[in-house]
C-alpha positions as CSV (number, residue, x, y, z in Angstrom):
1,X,71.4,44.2,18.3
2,X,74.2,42.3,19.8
3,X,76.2,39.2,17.7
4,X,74.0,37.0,19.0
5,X,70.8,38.6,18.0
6,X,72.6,39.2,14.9
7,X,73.2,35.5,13.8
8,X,69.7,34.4,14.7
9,X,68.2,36.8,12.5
10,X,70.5,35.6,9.8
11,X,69.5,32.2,10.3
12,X,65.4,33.4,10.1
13,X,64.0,32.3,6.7
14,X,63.1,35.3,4.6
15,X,59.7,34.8,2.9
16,X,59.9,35.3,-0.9
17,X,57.4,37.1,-2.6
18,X,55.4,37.2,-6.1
19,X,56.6,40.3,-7.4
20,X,55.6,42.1,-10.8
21,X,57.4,44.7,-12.8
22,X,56.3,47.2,-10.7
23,X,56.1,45.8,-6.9
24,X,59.0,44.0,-5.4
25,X,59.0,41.3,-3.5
26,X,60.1,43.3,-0.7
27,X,57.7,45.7,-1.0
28,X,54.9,43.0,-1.0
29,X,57.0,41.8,2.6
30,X,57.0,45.6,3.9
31,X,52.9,45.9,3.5
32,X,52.2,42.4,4.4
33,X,54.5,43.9,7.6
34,X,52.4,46.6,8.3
35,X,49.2,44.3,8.3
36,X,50.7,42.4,10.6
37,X,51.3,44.8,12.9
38,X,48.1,46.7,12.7
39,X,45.4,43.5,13.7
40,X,44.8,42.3,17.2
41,X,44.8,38.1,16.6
42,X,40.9,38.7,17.4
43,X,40.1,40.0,14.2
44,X,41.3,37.1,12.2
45,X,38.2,34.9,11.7
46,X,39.1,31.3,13.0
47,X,37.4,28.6,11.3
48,X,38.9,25.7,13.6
49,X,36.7,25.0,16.4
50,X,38.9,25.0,19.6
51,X,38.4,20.7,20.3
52,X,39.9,20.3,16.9
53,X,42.4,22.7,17.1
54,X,43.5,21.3,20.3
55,X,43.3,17.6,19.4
56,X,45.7,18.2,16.4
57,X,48.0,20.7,18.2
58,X,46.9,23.5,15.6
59,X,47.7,27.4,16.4
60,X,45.0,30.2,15.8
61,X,44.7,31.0,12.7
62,X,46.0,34.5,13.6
63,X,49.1,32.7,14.7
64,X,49.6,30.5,12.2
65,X,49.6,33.9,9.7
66,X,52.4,35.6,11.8
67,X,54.3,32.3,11.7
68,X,53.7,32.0,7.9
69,X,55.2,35.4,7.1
70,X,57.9,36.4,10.0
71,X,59.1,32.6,10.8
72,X,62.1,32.3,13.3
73,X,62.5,29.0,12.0
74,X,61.8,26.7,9.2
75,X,59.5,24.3,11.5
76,X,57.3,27.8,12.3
77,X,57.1,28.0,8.4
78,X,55.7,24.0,8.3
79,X,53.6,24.5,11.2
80,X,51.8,27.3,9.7
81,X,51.3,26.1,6.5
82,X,50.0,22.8,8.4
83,X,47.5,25.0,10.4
84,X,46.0,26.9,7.2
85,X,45.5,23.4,5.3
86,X,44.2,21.8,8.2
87,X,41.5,24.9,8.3
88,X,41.0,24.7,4.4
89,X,40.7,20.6,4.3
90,X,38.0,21.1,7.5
91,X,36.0,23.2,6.1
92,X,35.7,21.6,2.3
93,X,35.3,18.4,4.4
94,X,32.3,20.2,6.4
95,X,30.4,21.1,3.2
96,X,30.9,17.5,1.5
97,X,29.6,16.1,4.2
98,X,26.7,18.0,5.2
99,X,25.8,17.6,1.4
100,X,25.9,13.7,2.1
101,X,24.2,14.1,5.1
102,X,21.5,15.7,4.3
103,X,21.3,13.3,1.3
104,X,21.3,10.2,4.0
105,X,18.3,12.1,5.9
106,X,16.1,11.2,2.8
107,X,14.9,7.6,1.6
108,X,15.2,5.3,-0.3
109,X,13.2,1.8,-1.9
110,X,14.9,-0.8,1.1
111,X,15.8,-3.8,-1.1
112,X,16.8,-7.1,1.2
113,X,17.7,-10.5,0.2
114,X,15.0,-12.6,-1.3
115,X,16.1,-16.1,-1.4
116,X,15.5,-18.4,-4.6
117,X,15.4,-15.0,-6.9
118,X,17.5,-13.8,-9.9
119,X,20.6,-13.1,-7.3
120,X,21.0,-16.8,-6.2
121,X,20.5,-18.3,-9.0
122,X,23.0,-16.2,-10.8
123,X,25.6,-16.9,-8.4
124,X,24.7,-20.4,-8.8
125,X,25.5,-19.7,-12.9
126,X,28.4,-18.0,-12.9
127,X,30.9,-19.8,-15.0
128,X,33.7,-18.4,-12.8
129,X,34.5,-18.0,-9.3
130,X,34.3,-14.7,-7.9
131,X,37.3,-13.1,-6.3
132,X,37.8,-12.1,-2.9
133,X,37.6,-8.4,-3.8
134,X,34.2,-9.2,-5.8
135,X,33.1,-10.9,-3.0
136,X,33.8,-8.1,-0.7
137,X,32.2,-5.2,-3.1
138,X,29.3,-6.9,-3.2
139,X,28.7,-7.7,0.1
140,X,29.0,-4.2,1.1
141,X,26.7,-3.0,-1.9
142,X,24.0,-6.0,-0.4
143,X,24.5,-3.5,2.9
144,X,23.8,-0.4,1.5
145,X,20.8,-1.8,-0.5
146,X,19.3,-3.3,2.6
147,X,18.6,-0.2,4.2
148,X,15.9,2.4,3.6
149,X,18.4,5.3,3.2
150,X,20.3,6.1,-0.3
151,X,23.0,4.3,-0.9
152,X,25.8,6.1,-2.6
153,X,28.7,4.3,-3.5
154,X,32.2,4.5,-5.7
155,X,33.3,1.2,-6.9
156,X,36.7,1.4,-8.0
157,X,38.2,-1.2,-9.7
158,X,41.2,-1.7,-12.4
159,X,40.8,-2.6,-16.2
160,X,39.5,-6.1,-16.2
161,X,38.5,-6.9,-12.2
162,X,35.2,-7.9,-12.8
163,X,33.0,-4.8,-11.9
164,X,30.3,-5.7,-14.2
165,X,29.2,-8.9,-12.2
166,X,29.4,-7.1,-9.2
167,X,26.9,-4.2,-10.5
168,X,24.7,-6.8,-12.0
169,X,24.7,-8.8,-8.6
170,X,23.4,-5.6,-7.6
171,X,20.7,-5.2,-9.7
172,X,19.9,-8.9,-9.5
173,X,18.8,-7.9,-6.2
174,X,16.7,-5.0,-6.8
175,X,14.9,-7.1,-9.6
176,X,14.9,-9.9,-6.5
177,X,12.3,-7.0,-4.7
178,X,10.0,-6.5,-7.5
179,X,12.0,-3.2,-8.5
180,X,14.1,-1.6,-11.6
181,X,17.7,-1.2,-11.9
182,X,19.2,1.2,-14.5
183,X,22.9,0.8,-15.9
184,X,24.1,3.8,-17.9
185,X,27.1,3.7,-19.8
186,X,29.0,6.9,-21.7
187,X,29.0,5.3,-25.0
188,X,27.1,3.3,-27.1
189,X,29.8,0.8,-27.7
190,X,30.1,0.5,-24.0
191,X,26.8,0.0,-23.5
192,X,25.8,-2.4,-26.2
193,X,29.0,-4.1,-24.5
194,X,27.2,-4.1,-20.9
195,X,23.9,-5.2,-22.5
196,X,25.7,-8.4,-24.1
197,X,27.3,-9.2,-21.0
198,X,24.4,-9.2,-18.9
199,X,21.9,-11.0,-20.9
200,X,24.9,-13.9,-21.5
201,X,25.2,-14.1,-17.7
202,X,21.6,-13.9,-16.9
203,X,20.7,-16.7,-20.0
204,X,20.6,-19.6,-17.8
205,X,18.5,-18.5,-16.1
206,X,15.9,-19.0,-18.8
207,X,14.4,-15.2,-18.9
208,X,13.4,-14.5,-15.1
209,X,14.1,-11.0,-15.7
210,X,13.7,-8.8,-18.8
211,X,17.3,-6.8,-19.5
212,X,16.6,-4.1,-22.0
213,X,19.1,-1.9,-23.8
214,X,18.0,1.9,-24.9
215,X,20.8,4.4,-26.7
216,X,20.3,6.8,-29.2
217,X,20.4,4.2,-32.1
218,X,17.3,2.5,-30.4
219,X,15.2,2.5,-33.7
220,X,11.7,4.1,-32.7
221,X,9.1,1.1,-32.8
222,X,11.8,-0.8,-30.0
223,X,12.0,2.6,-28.3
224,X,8.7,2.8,-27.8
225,X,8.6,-1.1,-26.6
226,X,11.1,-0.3,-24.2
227,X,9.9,2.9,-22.4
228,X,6.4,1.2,-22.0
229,X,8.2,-1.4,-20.1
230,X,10.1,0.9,-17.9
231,X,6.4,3.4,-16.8
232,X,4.9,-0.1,-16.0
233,X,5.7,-1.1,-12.9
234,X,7.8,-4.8,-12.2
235,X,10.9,-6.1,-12.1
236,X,13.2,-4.5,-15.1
237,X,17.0,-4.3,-15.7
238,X,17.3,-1.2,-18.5
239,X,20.8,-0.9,-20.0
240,X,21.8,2.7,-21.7
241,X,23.6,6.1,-22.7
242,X,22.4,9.4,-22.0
243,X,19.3,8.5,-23.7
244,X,18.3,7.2,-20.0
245,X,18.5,10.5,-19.0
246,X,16.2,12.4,-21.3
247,X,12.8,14.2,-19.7
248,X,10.7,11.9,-22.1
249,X,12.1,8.8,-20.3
250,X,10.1,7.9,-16.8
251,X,10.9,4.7,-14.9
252,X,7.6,3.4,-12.9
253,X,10.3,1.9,-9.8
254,X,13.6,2.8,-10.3
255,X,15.5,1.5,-7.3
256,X,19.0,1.5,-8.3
257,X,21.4,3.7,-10.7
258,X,24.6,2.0,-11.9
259,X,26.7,4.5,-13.7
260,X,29.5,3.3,-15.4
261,X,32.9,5.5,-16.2
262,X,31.7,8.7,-13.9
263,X,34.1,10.7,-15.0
264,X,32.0,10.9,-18.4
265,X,28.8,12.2,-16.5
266,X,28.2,15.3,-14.6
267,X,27.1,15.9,-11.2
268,X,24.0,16.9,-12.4
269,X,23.0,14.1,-14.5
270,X,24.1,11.9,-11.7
271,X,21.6,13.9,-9.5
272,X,18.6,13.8,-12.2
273,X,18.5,9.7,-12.0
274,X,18.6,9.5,-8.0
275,X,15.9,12.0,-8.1
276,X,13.7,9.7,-10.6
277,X,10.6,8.3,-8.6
278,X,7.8,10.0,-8.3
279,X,7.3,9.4,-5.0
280,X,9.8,11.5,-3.6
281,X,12.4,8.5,-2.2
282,X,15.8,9.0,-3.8
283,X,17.1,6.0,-6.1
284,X,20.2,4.0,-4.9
285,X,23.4,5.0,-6.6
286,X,26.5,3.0,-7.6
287,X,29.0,4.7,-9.9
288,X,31.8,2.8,-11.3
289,X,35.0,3.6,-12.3
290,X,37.9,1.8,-14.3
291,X,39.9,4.7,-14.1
292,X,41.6,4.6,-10.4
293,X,41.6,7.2,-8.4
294,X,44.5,8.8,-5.6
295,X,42.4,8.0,-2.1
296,X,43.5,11.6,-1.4
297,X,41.6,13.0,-4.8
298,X,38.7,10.4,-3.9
299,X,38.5,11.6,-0.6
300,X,38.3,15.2,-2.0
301,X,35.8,15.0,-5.2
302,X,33.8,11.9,-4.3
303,X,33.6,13.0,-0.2
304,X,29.6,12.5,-1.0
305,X,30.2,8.6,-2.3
306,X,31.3,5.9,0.2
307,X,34.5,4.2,-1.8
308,X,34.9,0.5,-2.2
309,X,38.2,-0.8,-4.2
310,X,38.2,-3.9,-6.1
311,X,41.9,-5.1,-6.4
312,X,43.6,-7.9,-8.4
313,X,42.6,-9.8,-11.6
314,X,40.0,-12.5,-11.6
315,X,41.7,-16.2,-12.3
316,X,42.9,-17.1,-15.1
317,X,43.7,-13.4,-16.7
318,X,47.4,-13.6,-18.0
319,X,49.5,-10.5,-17.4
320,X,50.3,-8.1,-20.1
321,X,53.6,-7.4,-21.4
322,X,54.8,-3.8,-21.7
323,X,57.4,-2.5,-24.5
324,X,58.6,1.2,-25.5
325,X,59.5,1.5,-28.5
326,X,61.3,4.6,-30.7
327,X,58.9,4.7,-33.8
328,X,62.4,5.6,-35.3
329,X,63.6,2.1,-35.0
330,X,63.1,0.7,-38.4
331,X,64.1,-2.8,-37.2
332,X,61.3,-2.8,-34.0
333,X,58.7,-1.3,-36.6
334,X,59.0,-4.2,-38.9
335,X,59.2,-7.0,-35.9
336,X,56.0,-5.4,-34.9
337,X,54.1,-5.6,-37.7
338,X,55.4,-9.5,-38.1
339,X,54.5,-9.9,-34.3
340,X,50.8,-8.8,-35.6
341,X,50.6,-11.1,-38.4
342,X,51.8,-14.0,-35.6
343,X,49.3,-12.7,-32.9
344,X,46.5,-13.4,-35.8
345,X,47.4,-16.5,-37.5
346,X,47.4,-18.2,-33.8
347,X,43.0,-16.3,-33.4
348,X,44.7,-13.2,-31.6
349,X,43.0,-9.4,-32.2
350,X,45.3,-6.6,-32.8
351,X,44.3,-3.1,-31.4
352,X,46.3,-0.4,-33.3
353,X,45.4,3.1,-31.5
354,X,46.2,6.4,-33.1
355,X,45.8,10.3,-31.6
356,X,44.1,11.5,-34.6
357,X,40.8,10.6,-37.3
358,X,42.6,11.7,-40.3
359,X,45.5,13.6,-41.8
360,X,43.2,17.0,-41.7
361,X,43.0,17.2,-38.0
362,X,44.7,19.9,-36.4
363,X,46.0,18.1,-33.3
364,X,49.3,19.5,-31.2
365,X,51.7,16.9,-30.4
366,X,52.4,17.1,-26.6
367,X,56.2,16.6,-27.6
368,X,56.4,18.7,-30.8
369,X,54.5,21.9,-30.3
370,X,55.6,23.2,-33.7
371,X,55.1,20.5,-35.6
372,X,57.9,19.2,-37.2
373,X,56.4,15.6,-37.6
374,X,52.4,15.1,-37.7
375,X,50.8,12.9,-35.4
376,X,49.6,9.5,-36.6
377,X,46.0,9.0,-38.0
378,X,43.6,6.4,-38.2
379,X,43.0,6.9,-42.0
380,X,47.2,6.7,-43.1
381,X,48.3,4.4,-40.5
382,X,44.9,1.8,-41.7
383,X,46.2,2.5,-45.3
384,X,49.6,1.7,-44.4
385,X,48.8,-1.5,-42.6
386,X,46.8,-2.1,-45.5
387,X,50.4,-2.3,-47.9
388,X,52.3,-3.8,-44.8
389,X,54.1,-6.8,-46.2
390,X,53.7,-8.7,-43.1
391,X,50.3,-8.0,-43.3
392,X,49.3,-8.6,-46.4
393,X,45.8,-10.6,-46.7
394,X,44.3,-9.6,-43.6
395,X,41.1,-7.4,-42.9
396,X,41.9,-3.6,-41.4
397,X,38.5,-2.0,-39.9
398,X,38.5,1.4,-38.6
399,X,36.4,2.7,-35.7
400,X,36.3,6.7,-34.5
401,X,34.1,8.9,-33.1
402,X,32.9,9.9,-36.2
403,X,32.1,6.2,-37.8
404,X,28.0,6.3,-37.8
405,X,26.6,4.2,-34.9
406,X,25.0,1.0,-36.9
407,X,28.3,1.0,-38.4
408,X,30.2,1.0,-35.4
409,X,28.2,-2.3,-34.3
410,X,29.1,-4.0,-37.4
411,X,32.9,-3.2,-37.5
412,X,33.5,-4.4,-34.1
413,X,31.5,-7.6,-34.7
414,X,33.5,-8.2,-37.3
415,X,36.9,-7.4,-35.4
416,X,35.2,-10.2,-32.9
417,X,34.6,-12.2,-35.3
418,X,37.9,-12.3,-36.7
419,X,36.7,-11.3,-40.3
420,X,39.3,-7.4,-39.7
421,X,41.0,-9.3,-36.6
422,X,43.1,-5.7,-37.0
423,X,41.6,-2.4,-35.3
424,X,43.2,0.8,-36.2
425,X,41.0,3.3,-34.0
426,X,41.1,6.0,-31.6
427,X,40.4,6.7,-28.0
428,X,37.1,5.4,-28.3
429,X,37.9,1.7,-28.0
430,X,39.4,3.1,-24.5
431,X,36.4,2.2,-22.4
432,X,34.1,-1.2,-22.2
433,X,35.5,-3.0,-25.0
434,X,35.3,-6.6,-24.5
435,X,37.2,-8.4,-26.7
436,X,38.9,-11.7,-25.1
437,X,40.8,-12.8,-28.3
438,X,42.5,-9.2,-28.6
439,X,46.4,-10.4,-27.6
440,X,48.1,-7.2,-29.0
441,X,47.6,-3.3,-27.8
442,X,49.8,-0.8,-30.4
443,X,49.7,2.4,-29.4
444,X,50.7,5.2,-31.8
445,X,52.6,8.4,-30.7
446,X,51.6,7.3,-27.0
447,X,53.5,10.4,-25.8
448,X,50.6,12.4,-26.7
449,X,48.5,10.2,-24.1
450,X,48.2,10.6,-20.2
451,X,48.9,7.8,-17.8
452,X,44.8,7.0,-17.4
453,X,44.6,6.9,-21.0
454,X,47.4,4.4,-21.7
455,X,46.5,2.1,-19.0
456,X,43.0,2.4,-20.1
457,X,43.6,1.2,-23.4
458,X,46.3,-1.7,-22.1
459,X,43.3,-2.8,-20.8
460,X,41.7,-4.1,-23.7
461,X,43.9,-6.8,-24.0
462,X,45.1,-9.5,-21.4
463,X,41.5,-10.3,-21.2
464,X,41.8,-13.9,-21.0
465,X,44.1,-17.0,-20.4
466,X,46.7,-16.3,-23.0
467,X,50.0,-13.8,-22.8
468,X,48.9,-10.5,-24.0
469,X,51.5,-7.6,-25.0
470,X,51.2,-3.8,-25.2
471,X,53.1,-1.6,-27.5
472,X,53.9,1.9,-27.1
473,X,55.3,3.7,-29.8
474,X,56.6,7.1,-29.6
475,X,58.3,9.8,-31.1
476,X,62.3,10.3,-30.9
477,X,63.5,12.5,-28.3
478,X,60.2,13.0,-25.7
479,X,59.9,15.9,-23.5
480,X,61.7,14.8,-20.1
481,X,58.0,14.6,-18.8
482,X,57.0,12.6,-21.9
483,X,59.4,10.2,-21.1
484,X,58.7,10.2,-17.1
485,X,55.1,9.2,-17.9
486,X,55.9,6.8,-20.5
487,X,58.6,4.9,-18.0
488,X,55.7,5.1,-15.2
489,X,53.6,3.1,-17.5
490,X,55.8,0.7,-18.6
491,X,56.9,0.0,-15.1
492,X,53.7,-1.8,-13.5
493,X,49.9,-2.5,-14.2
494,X,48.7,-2.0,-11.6
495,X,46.2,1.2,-12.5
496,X,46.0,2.2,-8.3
497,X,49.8,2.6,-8.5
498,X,50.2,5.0,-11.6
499,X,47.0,7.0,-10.1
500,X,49.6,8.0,-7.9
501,X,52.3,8.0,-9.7
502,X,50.1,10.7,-12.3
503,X,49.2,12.5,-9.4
504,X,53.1,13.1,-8.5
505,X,53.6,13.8,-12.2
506,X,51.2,16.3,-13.2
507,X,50.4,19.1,-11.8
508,X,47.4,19.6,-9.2
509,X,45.3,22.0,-11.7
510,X,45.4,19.2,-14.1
511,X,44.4,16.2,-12.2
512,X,41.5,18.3,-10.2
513,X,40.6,21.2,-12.9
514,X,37.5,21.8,-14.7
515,X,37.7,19.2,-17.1
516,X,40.8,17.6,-16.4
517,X,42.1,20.4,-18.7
518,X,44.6,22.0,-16.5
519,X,42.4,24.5,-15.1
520,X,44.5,26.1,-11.8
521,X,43.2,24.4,-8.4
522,X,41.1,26.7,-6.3
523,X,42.4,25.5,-2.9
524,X,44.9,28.5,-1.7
525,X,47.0,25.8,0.8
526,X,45.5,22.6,0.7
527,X,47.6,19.9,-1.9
528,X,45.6,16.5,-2.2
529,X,49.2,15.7,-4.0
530,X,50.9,16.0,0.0
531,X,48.3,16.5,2.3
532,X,46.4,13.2,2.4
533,X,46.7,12.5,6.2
534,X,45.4,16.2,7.0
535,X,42.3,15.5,4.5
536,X,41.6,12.0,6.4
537,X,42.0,13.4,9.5
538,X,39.6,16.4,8.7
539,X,37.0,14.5,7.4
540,X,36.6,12.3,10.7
541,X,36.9,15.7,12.5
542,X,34.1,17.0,10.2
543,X,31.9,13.6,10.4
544,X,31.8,14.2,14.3
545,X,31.0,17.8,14.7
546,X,28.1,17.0,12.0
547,X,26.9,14.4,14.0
548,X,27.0,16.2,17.2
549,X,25.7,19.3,15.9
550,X,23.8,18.9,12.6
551,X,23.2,22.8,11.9
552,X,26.0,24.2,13.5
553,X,24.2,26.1,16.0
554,X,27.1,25.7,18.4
555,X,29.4,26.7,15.8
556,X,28.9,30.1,14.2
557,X,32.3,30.3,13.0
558,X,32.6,27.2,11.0
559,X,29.3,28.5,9.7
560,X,30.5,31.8,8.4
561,X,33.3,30.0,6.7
562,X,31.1,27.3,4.6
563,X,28.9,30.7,3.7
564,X,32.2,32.0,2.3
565,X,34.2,29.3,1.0
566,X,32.6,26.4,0.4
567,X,30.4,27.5,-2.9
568,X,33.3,28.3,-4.4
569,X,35.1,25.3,-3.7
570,X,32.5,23.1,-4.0
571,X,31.2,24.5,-7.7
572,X,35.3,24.0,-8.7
573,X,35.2,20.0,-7.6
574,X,31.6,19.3,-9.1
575,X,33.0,21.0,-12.2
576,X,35.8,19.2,-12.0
């Protein structure tokens, strides 16, 4: 080897390995080595059909190995791991759609305008103007509805944008064609929420449709009532829970499925509604979010669900005011509490959010793992507020998961009401609460809440004209990601932007593992955190060999690749 030859192999990278306490890493390079060396590139299974791979200036597969392991330069490094993503993101893009299209192959109840029904007249009724982006979502929903194929569509839209006018527009105009339209919410708070808002929206109309609400609290004479309405055929609105789903519950004409907060519902149960007429036509399908979404994680998980966003606030909405505050601060403590009593002698609502039920709960602070310093509870921080000075003479109600349904109705009637205009609760106000006096969001020990969670729950206040402000109030000290995600929040409302902004902070497993709970991702080189443009670009490659060639006769290799790896991918994002 002369000098020259020398200094370039100094210059190579050197691939790093995994190694254990009994195989080094370059022991793992020395076998990878011999690998190498013993396959002709014709061995390598290829999954990239050749007009893809030459469109996007991919190598072989076998090539893009050898690059990956014995780089001569750092751009042969990028190129391969460009190459092996580009093959992962195709094929998971291959299955998702195939899945969709064979969906789309089936039909569906067609369901056009009918002028001087439900629809016009509740546009007429509104006592708002609708906003460009509600205007938008609709008119593409009116699209998808018009045709006899399934429609299958994720409305995104941030905390307060309006997205339950837009899915009642929709089911105006199912109800327009003589049909029924179902809208099944996670909780029964959220639903009872939905059910109010539709029949207020729908009252001047004077009854033209019926709008029913079924949960598991449904006492059984109503219950009855109701599923005699829904297995007679004509036009029906049905609001629920899970109860919707049950096998003793038959709709005679289900036409469209509204499914609010998907992320609460599993791919099955989303499956069981669109298969729910007996006449073998699949049921339209709109699933809502208030959570947003990365479009790189949409474009992963939803790639069977055609995405519409809803951006911006509908007029009138005041922005909300962010603070951090060190629940060490004695002095901030007490200006709160006197900022609550202020917020409710003015016909304000004060939302004060805590981690845990009661003291007995054994929950791990996020930031204190060996807890010094127990997480806030609903029961002590209610009591406290109770002996608050500042707030002395004014009702406390508590809502949990654990607070018995009829009683759930009446303590947030009464926190409407104004008669406990103070809420000390948990998570489950996070969703679907509609309270348009609530001025004031506290959150307690927000360190031990993610970036969806804190937005979700800032978005129960700022729900009308006057200046709303949110409080979060956490522990001394955070973890240096604690604090990250805290100063993320605080920085902007707008949810689309902290998707991201979660996405960069967490890691991968725990946006897109089984139940968000931080389950390792499955794909092997494929990021949806970096490789958004591949994933795009993949899917339109995917969408065109589909189209061209429906069962891939033409393309045995991208077959033997979806037999392999697509179950396995595709059971890890329906799980997840």
């Amino acid at each position: 080897m002369d000098g020259e030859d020398a200094e370039r192999a100094a210059q190579r990278p050197i691939p790093i390995y995994p190694a254990t306490g009994g195989l080094t890493s370059w022991a793992v390079s020395r076998a990878i080595g011999v690998v190498l060396d013993g396959i002709d590139d014709a061995d390598v299974p290829d999954p990239l059909p050749d007009s893809v791979r030459a469109a996007h200036r991919l190598p072989t597969r076998a090539r893009a190995l050898r690059l990956a392991h014995r780089p001569a330069t750092y751009d042969d490094h990028r190129l391969a791991r460009r190459a092996l993503a580009w093959g992962e993101a195709f094929i998971l893009q291959c299955a998702l759609v195939g899945e969709r299209s064979g969906e789309r192959a089936r039909e569906a109840p067609a369901c056009p305008p009918a002028p001087g029904g439900v629809r016009d007249g509740l546009e007429g009724a509104l006592p708002f103007a609708l906003t460009g982006s509600q205007r938008a979502a609709i008119g593409a929903i009116d699209a998808d509805l018009a045709r006899p194929s399934p429609m299958q569509r994720l409305l995104q839209g941030d905390v307060g944008s309006g997205k339950t006018v837009v899915a009642l527009a929709a089911l105006a105009r199912v109800v327009d064609n003589g049909r029924q339209g179902a809208l099944v919410a996670p909780t029964e708070v959220l639903a009872e929420q939905h059910f109010a808002s539709i029949t207020a929206l729908l009252e001047p109309l004077g009854g033209a449709v019926g709008v029913r609400l079924l949960t598991g609290s449904t006492p059984e004479a109503a219950r009855r009532a109701v599923l005699e309405e829904m297995a007679s055929p004509g036009p029906l609105i049905v609001v629920g829970t899970h109860a919707l789903l049950q096998d003793s519950v038959g709709f005679a004409d289900l036409a469209l499925a509204v499914i609010d907060e998907q992320h609460r519902f599993g791919v099955a149960q989303r499956a069981a509604l669109r298969a729910a007429r007996a006449d073998g036509r699949l049921v339209h399908e709109l699933v809502m979010t208030a959570t947003p979404i990365p479009r790189t994680i949409a474009m992963t998980v939803f790639g069977d669900l055609d995405e519409t966003r809803m951006e911006g606030l509908p007029a009138g909405r005041a922005p909300v005011a962010t603070h951090l505050v060190d629940a060490s601060n004695g002095p901030w403590i007490e200006r709160l509490w006197r900022r609550a009593r202020e917020e409710v002698d003015s016909g304000g609502r004060v939302y004060v959010v805590c981690p845990r039920i009661d003291d007995d709960d054994a929950v791990a602070d996020a930031d204190d793992p060996d807890g010094r310093a127990p997480l806030a509870s609903v029961a002590s921080v209610a009591a406290g507020l109770r002996a608050q000075p500042a707030l002395r003479g004014i009702g406390v109600g508590e809502l949990t998961g654990r607070t018995p349904g009829a009683r759930k109705a009446a303590v947030m009637a009464d926190f409407a009401s104004g008669a406990t205009p103070v809420l000390v609760a948990t998570t489950v106000v996070e969703v679907g609460v509609d309270v348009p006096e609530a001025t004031l969001m506290v959150i307690i020990d927000a360190q031990q809440f993610g970036l969806s969670t804190l937005h979700q729950l800032r978005g129960r206040v700022g729900r009308s004209s006057r200046e709303s402000l949110c409080v979060a109030v956490h522990r001394h000290g955070p973890t240096e990601a604690g604090e990250r995600r805290l100063r993320a929040f605080a920085s902007t409302t707008d949810g689309f932007e902290l998707a991201e902004a979660d996405l960069r902070l967490r890691k991968e497993g725990d946006v897109l593992g089984a139940g968000q709970s931080g389950t390792a991702t499955h794909l092997e080189h494929l990021s949806v955190r970096r490789d958004g443009a591949i994933i795009r670009d993949a899917r339109a490659a995917a969408e065109r060999l589909i189209d061209q060639d429906p069962s891939l006769a033409a393309h045995p290799q991208v077959l033997a690749a979806l037999r392999e790896q697509a179950p396995r991918d595709l059971t890890w994002i329906h799980r997840s």
